[in-house]
C-alpha positions in Angstrom: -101.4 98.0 105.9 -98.6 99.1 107.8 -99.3 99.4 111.6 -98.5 101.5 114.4 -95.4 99.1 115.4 -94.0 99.4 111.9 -94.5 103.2 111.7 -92.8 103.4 114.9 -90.2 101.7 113.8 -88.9 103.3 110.9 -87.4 106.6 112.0 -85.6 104.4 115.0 -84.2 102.6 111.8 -83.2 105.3 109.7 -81.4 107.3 112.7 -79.7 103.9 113.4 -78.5 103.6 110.3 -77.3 107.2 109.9 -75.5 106.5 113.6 -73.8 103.4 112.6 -72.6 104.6 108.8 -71.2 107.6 111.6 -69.1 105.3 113.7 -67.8 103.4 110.8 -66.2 106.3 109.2 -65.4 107.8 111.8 -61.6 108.1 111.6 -59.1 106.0 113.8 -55.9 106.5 114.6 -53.9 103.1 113.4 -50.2 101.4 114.2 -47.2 102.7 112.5 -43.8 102.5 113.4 -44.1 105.0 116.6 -41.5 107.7 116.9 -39.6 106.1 119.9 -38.8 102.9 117.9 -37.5 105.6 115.4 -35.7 107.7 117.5 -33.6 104.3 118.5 -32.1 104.0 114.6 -29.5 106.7 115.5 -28.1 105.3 118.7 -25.1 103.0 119.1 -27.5 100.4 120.3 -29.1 100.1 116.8 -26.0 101.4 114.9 -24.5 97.9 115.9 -26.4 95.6 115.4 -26.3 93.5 112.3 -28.0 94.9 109.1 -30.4 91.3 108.9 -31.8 92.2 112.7 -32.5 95.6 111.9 -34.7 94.7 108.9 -36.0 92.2 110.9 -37.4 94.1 113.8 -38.8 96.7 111.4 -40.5 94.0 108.9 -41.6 92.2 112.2 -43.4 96.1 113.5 -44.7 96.5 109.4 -46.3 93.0 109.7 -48.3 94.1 112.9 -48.8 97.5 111.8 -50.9 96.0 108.4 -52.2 93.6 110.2 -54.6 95.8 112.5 -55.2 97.9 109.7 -56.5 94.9 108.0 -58.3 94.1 111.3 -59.7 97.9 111.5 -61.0 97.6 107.8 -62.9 94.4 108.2 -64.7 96.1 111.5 -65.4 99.1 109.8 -67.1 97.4 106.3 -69.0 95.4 109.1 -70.4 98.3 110.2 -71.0 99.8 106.6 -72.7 96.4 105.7 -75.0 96.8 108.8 -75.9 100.7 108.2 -76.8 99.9 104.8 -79.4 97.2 105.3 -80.9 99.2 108.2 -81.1 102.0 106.0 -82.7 100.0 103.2 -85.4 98.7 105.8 -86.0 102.1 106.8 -86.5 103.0 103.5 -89.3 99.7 102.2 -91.0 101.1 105.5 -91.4 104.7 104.1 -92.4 103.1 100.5 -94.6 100.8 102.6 -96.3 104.2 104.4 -96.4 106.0 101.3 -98.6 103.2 99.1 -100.9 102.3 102.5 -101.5 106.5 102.3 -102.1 106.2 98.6 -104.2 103.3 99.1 -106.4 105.7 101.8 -106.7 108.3 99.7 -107.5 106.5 96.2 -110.0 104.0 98.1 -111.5 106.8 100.5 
């Protein structure tokens, strides 16, 4: 039978879950190439230096930019991972209600 603890439990787990799935999707605002480094390309500053060091910097500020996007993905399929098995406990504690009621009722 499922006790008091356990029937206390589950909507705690289920809002939990919803909560967490919430965060994890929620949408972030990630690294590009901001609009001051682009607003340098047209000056004389940028216009002479050397091809190579241009596509340096930039491939140096790509490399950063995927980089905590990869970072931001991992944490948010964390999350999603962590939602989903709270979910799934929430849920074997309703099917774990439901047959202890059926069990009441059938046996009296």
């Amino acid at each position: 039978m499922v006790g008091a603890h356990a029937l206390r439990l589950r909507p705690g787990l289920l809002v939990l879950s919803v909560g967490l799935g919430v965060v994890a999707l929620f949408p972030r605002e990630y690294f590009s190439l901001g609009i001051a480094y682009l607003r340098r390309f047209p000056t004389w500053s940028e216009v002479r230096k050397r091809p190579a060091q241009v596509r340096g910097d930039t491939l140096r500020t790509l490399a950063k930019a995927v980089s905590q996007e990869r970072d931001a993905n991992e944490h948010k399929a964390r999350w999603v991972r962590l939602s989903f098995v709270l979910l799934l406990a929430g849920l074997v504690l309703i099917s774990a209600e439901g047959a202890t009621l059926a069990t009441r009722v059938v046996i009296g």
